[in-house]
matplotlib code that plots the C-alpha trace (Angstrom):
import matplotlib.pyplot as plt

x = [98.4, 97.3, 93.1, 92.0, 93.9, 92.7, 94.6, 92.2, 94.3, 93.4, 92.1, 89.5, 88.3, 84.6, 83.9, 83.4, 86.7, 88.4, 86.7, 87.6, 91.1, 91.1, 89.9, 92.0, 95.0, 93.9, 93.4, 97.3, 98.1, 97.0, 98.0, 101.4, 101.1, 100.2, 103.1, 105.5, 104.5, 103.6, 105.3, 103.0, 101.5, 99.9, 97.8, 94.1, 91.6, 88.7, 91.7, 92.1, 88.2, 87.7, 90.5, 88.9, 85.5, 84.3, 82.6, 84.6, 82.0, 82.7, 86.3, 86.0, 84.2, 87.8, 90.4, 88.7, 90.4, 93.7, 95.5, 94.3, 95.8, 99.1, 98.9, 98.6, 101.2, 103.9, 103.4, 103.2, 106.6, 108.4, 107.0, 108.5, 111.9, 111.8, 111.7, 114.5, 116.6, 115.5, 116.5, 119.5, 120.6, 119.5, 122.0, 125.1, 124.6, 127.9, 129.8, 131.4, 129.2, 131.0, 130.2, 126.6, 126.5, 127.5, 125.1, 121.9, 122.9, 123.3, 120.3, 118.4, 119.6, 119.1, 114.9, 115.1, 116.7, 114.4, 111.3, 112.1, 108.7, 108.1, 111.4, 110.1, 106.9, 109.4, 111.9, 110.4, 106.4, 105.1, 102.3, 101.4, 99.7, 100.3, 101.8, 102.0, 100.3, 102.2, 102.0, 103.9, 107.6, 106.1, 107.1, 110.1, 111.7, 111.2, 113.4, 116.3, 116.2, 119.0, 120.7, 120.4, 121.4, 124.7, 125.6, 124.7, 128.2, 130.3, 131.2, 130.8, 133.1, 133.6, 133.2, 129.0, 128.4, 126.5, 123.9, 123.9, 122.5, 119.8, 119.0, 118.7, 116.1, 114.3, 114.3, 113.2, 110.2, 109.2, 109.1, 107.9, 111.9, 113.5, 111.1, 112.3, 115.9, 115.3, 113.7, 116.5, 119.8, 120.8, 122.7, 122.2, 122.2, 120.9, 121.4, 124.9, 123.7, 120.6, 123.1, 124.9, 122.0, 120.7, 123.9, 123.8, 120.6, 120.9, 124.4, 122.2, 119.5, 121.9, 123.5, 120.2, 118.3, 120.9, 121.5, 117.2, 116.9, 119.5, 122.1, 124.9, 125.0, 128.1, 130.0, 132.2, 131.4, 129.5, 127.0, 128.0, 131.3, 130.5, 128.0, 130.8, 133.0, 130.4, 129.3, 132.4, 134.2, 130.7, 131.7, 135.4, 134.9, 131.9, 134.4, 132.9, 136.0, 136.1, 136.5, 134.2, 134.8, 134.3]
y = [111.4, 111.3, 112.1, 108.9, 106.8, 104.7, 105.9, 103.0, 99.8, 96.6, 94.5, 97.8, 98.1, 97.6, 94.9, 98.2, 99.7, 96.5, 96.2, 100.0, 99.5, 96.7, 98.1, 101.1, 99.0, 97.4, 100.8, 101.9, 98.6, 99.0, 102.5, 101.7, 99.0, 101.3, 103.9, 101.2, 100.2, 103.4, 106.2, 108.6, 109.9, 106.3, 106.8, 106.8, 106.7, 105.4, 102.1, 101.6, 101.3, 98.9, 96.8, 96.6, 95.8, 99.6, 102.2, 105.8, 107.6, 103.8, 104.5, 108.2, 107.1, 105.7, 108.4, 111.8, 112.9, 111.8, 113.9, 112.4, 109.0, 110.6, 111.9, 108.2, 106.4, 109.5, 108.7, 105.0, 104.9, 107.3, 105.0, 102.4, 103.9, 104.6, 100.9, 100.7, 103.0, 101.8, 98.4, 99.5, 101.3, 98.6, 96.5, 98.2, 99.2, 98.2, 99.6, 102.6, 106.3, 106.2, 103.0, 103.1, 106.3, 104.7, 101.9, 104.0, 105.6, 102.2, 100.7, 103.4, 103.7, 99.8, 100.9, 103.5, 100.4, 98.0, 100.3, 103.2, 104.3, 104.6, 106.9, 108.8, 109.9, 111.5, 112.5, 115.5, 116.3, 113.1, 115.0, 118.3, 120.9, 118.8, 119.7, 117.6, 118.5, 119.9, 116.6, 114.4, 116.3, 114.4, 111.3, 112.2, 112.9, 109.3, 108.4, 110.9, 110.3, 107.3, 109.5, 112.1, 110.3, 109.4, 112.5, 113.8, 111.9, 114.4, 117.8, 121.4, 122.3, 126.6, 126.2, 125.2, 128.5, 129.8, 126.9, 126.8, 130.0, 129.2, 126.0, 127.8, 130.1, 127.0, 125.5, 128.5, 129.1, 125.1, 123.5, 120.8, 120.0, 121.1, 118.5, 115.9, 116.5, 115.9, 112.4, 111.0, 113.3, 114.6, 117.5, 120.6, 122.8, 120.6, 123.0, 121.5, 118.2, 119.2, 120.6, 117.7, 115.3, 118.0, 117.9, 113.8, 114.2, 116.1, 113.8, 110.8, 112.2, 113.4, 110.4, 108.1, 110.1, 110.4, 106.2, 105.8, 108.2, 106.1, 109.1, 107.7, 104.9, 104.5, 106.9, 104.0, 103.9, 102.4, 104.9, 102.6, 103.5, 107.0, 107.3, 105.5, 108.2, 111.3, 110.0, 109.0, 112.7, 114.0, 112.0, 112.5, 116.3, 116.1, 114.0, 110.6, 108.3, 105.2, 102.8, 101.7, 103.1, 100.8]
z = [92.4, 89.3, 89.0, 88.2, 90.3, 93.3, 96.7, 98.6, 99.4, 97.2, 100.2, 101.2, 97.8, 96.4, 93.8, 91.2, 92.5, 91.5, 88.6, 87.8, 88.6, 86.3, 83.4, 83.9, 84.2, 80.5, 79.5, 80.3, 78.8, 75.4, 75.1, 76.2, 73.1, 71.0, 71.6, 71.8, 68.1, 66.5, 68.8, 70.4, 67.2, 67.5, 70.6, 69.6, 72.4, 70.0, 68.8, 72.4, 73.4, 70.2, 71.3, 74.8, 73.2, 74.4, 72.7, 73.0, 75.4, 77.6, 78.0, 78.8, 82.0, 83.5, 82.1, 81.2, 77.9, 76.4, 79.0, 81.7, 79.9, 78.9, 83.1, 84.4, 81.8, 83.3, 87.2, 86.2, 84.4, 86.9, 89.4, 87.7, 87.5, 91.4, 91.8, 89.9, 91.5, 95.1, 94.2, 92.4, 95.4, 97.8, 95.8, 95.7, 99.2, 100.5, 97.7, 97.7, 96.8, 93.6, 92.3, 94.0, 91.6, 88.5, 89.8, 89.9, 86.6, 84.4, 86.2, 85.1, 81.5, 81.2, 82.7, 79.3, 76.8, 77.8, 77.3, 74.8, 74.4, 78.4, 78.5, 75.8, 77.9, 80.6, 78.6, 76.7, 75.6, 74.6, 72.5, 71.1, 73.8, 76.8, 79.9, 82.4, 85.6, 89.1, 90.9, 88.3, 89.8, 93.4, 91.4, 89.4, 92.2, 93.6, 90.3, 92.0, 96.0, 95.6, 94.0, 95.9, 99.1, 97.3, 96.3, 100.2, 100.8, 98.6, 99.0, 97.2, 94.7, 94.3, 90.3, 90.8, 92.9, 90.1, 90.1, 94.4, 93.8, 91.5, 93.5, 96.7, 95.2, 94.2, 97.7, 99.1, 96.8, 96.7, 100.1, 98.6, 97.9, 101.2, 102.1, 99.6, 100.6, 103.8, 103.4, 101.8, 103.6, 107.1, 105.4, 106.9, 103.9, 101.2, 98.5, 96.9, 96.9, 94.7, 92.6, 92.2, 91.8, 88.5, 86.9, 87.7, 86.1, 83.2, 82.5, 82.5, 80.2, 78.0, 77.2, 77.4, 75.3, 72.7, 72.7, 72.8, 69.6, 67.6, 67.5, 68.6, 65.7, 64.0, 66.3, 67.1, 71.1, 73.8, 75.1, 78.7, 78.4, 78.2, 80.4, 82.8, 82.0, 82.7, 85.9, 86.9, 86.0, 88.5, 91.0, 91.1, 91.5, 93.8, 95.8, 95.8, 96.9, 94.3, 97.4, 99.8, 103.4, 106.9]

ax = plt.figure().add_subplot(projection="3d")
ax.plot(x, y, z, "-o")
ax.set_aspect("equal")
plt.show()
């Protein structure tokens, strides 16, 4: 959770927790229309406190340093995305795990078109010398559990052997995602359907990130089609049947 979030329910709040939330919420707010407008070169803590009326030491007292900021607008927009996956998911639930596949990916491109400058922050280093902390990969991985429940539905395929490898290494040093895999599967090795959901992963960023920069302009294609096409060719070999079963 991100430091200077609020884990206390709305309802059990103080009047200054509201009011801390609140202002916190404008905070993200303007800072989200500042990136939006100017890219993330634009943020300026000091133009966000005189837009809110603050002074700069003022502001500090909700998110500690620009970091902290950059922290909170990351688990806010994977958050984000996890809602649209769930509900994605939730409504292509009777369709078959192909088409619920292609459904989680376009539902989450459209997230990335209809907010550039929120895919941006999760998409690479939104700034010079930041990392983001340990606890933002909790929520990225909200983003992936539909379609990691999908892809629980396929099967192995001998070519990936060389990734199983490195992904069972990964499971076995982070229980944190043995965990994870076993919120959203019954599988009993979950290690080729992590697989699957990275290369599902890394298809969709591919493509979306390509289409949000502007560098598929006058190629002639639409980045839907493709992306269509590359999550349909994952699911064909991970042996996700294009009908849906009774």
């Amino acid at each position: 959770m991100p430091p200077s979030a609020s884990s206390t329910p709305p309802a059990a709040q103080t009047p200054r927790q509201r009011y801390r939330a609140q202002v916190q919420q404008e905070v993200k707010q303007a800072a989200l229309a500042q990136i939006a407008a100017g890219g993330i070169e634009a943020l300026s803590i000091n133009a966000i406190a005189k837009t809110l009326g603050m002074s700069g030491p003022a502001l500090y007292k909700y998110f500690r340093n620009r970091d902290d900021l950059l922290t909170a607008l990351i688990s806010d927009g994977y958050e984000d995305a996890a809602d649209v996956t769930r509900e994605a998911a939730r409504r292509a639930a009777d369709a078959s795990p192909r088409d619920r596949l292609l459904a989680l990916a376009h539902a989450f491109r459209d997230w990335a078109l209809a907010q550039p400058h929120r895919y941006l922050l999760l998409a690479g280093t939104p700034a010079v010398a930041y990392e983001a902390p340990a606890h933002t990969a909790e929520s990225a991985r909200k983003v992936l559990g539909p379609f990691l429940a999908v892809l629980a539905e396929g099967r192995p395929w001998p070519a990936a052997e060389p990734l199983y490898g490195e992904v069972r290494a990964w499971v076995a040093g982070t229980p944190a995602v043995a965990d994870w895999a076993a919120a959203y599967t019954s599988v009993a090795d979950p290690v080729p359907t992590l697989a699957a959901t990275i290369l599902a992963w890394t298809r969709i960023h591919g493509i979306v990130s390509l289409e949000v920069q502007g560098l598929f302009a006058n190629m002639g294609h639409d980045p839907a089609t493709l992306l269509t096409l590359e999550i349909g060719s994952l699911a064909d070999t991970a042996g996700l049947g294009s009908t849906a079963t009774s």
